[in-house]
Structures are given as structure tokens and as C-alpha cells.
C-alpha positions in Angstrom: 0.0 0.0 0.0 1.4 3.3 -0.9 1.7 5.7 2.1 1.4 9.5 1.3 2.6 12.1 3.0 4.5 10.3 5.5 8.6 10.6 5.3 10.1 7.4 4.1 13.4 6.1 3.0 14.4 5.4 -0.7 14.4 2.0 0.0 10.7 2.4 1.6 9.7 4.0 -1.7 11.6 1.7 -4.5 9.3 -1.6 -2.6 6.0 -0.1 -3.4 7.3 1.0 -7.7 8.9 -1.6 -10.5 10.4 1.6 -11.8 11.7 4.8 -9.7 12.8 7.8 -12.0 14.7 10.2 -10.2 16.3 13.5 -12.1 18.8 15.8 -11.3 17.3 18.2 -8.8 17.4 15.3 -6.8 20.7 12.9 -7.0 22.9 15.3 -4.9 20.3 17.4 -3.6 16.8 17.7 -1.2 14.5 20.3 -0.4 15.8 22.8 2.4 19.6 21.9 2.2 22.5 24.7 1.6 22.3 23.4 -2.4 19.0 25.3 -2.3 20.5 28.5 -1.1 22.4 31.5 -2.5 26.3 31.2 -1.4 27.5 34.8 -0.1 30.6 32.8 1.3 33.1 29.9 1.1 31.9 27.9 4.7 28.0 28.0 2.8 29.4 26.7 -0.1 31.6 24.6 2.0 28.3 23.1 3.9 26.5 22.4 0.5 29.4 20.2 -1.1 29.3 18.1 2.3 25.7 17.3 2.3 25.9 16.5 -1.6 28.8 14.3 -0.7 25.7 12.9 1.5 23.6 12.5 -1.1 25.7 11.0 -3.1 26.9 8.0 -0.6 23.6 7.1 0.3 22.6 6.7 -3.3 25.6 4.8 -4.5 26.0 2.2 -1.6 21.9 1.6 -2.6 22.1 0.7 -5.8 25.5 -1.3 -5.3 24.6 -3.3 -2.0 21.0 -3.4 -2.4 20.3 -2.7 -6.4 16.7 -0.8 -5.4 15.1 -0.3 -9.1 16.1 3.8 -9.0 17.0 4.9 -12.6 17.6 8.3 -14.6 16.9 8.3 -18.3 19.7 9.1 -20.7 18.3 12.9 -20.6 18.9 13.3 -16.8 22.0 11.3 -17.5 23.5 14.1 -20.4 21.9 17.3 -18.3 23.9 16.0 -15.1 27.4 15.6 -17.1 27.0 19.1 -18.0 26.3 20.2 -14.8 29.5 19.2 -13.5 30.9 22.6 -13.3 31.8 25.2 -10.9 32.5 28.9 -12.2 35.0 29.8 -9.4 35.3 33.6 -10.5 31.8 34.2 -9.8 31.8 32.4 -6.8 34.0 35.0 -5.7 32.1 37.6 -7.2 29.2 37.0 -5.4 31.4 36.8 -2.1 29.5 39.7 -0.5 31.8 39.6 3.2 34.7 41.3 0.9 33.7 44.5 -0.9 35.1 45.1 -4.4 36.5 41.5 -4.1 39.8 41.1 -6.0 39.6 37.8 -8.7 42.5 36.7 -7.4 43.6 37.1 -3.6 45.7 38.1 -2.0 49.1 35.0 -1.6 48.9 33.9 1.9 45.7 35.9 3.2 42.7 34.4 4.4 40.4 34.3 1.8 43.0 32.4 -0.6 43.3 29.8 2.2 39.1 29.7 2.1 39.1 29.5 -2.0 42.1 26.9 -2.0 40.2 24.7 0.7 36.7 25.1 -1.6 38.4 24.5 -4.5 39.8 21.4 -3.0 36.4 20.4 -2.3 35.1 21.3 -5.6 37.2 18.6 -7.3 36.5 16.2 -5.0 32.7 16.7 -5.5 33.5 16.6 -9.5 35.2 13.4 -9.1 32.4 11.9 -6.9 29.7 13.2 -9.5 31.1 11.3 -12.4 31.3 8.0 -9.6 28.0 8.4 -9.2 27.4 8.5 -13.0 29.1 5.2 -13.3 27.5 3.7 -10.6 24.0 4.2 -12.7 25.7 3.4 -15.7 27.3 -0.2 -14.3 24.3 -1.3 -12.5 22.0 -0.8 -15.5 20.6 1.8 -14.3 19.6 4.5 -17.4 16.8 3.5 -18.6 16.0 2.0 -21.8 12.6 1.7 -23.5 11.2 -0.7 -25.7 10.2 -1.1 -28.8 6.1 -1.1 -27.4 7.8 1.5 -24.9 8.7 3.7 -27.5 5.6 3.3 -29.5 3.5 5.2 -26.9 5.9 7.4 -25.8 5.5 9.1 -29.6 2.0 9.2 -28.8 2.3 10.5 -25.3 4.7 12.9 -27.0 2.2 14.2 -29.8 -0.6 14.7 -27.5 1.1 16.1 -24.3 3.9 18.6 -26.5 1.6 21.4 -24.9 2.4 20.9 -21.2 6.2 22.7 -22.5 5.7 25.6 -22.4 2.5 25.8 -20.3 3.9 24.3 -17.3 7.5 25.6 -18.1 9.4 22.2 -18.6 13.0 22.0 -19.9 12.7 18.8 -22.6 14.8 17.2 -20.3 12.1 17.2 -17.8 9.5 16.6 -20.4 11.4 13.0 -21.5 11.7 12.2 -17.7 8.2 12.8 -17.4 6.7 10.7 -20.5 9.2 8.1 -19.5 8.0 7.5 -16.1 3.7 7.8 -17.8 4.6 5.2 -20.2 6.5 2.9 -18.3 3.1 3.0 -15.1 1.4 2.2 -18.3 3.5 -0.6 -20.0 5.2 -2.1 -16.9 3.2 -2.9 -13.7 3.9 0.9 -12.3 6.2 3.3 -11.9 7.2 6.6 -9.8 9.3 10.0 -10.3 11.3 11.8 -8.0 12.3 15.4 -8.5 11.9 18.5 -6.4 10.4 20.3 -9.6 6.9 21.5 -8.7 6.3 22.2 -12.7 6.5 18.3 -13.1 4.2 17.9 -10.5 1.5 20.0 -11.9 2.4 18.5 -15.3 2.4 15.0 -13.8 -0.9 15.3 -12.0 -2.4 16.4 -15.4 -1.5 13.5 -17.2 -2.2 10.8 -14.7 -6.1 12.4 -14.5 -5.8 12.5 -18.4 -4.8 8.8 -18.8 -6.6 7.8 -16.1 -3.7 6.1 -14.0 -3.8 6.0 -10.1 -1.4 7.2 -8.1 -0.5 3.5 -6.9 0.3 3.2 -10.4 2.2 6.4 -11.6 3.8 8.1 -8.2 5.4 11.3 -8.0 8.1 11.4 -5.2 9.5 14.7 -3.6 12.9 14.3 -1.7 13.2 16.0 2.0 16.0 15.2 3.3 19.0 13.0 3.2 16.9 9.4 3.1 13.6 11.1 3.4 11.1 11.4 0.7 7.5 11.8 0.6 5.1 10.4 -1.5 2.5 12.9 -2.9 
């Protein structure tokens, strides 16, 4: 039975869905943590990496040790690639504790030992990003369609090409969300995760449309760490 609105672990979640789609906004991040925030200085930032180094953990040792059906589709899988970047120079622009904040500090002072020991961190957090990225990939975890799959997804793609631009999707999002309405269609049923309250509004119009239950097509927001709550 699927329990709404109570806080359960991904584990919890991935018994009660054959599939579980998450996307970006949630592999490294949750609702409330420093990721969400503006960064006006090194020790935020600093705070943010830790907790995605969190996420991160948590996710890999599941799908190793306990191989819980979680996937991202190839989409999700590009958009997070790209997204493994850090401008440093605007970091320090938008270091608001220094005013008229030189690019480059000063050898020795204290805000070059801050940017060296973020910077540090930075890497790391690249390095554990494209981990995680092989952990989906190794445990066949991007999802693949077939051919039946794809057959209704063009449908699903014809008929729903509106929700776009009137619920503001990226087409990354948009492929995320067909994927997880045909698969609750196709395979016994099927559930998204993402912190994206477009999707929901998008997902909720589709599920009435096709006429699919909740039980059968589940949207997921994430929390915290191992918390996520089933809408």
C-alpha cells in the first residue's frame, strides 16, 4: 500500500514501484539543504558540497549493495554531465563579506586559504559526480525503453507537447516525465522523484488524463538525506 505524506526512505519508496525515475534536482540534492541557497561565502558553499557528498553516498552504496530499481533516463543522464561545473570567478564575485573583491587574492591571506580549501572540495565533489554516473551506468541503471515503450511514448509525445511551455518544462524534464507515464502504463507501475513543482503540476495532469492512479504512476519529492515523501 502506498503511504502519502508520511517521510520514508528510498528503499521504503523503491518496494512499493517496478520503476523509480529520479532527475537531477534530486541525486545530490533535497529540499531545504544549503544546495537550495544563495552562497555569499566559502563555509556556505563549503556546507552544500558536504551534504551532496551525502547525497551522493547514500545513493551509491543503494544501488550497489541493495540494487533498489532507482534509474535516470539518458536525458537526466546528459543534463547531469553538464552540470558538472563550478565557475570559481563568480563564486567570488558573489562573495558579498569582501567588498570590491579582488579575482584573485591576496598569496597567503585568508580568503586564498578559504578559495584553495573550496576549491579542493570542488574537485572532489567533481570526481564523486562522475562515480555516481558510473555507478547508474554499471548497474544498468539508465533506462532503456522498448520497442512497445517507444511506441506510446511518440503518442504520449504528440498529444502532451503542450504541457512545454504551459507548465514551463525544460525537454529534459519533459522525456523524464513521458518516460516514467509510459513505463506506469507498459510495466506494472512506476514513480518519479524530483523536487520540480512544474513536473508535478504536469504529472498530476496527465495521470487524470490517462486515467492512472497514483499507486500506479507516483510522484516522489525528496526532503532530506533518506527522506522522501510520496505525494
Amino acid at each position: 500500500m502506498v503511504k502519502k505524506g508520511k517521510s520514508q526512505t528510498l528503499e521504503e519508496i523503491a518496494s512499493k514501484y517496478q520503476i523509480v525515475l529520479m532527475d537531477s534536482s534530486v541525486l545530490i540534492h533535497y529540499l531545504g539543504g544549503e544546495q537550495y541557497k544563495s552562497f555569499f561565502s566559502f563555509e556556505k558553499k563549503g556546507i552544500a558540497l558536504e551534504e551532496e557528498h551525502q547525497c551522493r553516498i547514500m545513493l551509491m552504496d543503494y544501488l550497489n549493495k541493495k540494487g533498489l530499481p532507482c534509474f535516470i533516463t539518458s536525458s537526466v543522464l546528459e543534463e547531469f554531465q553538464a552540470g558538472d561545473n563550478y565557475p570559481y570567478k563568480k563564486m567570488i564575485k558573489r562573495d558579498s563579506s569582501y567588498k570590491n573583491a579582488r579575482l584573485i587574492p591576496k598569496a597567503g591571506s585568508d580568503k586564498a586559504r578559504k578559495l584553495l580549501k573550496l576549491r579542493r572540495k570542488i574537485k572532489d565533489a567533481q570526481k564523486g559526480r562522475r562515480k555516481l554516473i558510473n555507478t547508474f551506468q554499471e548497474n544498468n541503471r539508465v533506462l532503456e525503453l522498448n520497442e512497445s515503450e517507444h511506441n506510446l511514448y511518440n503518442i504520449f509525445d504528440k498529444t502532451y507537447s503542450g504541457l512545454l511551455s504551459y507548465y514551463g518544462l525544460s525537454k529534459v524534464d519533459f522525456d523524464f516525465l513521458l518516460s516514467g507515464a509510459v513505463t506506469s502504463k507498459i510495466r506494472e507501475s512506476s514513480a518519479l522523484i524530483s523536487n520540480d513543482f512544474g513536473l508535478v503540476r504536469a504529472w498530476n495532469y496527465i495521470r487524470k488524463k490517462e486515467k492512472i492512479s497514483s499507486e500506479q504512476f507516483g510522484f516522489v519529492i525528496r526532503t532530506g538525506l533518506d527522506d522522501f515523501e510520496i505525494l
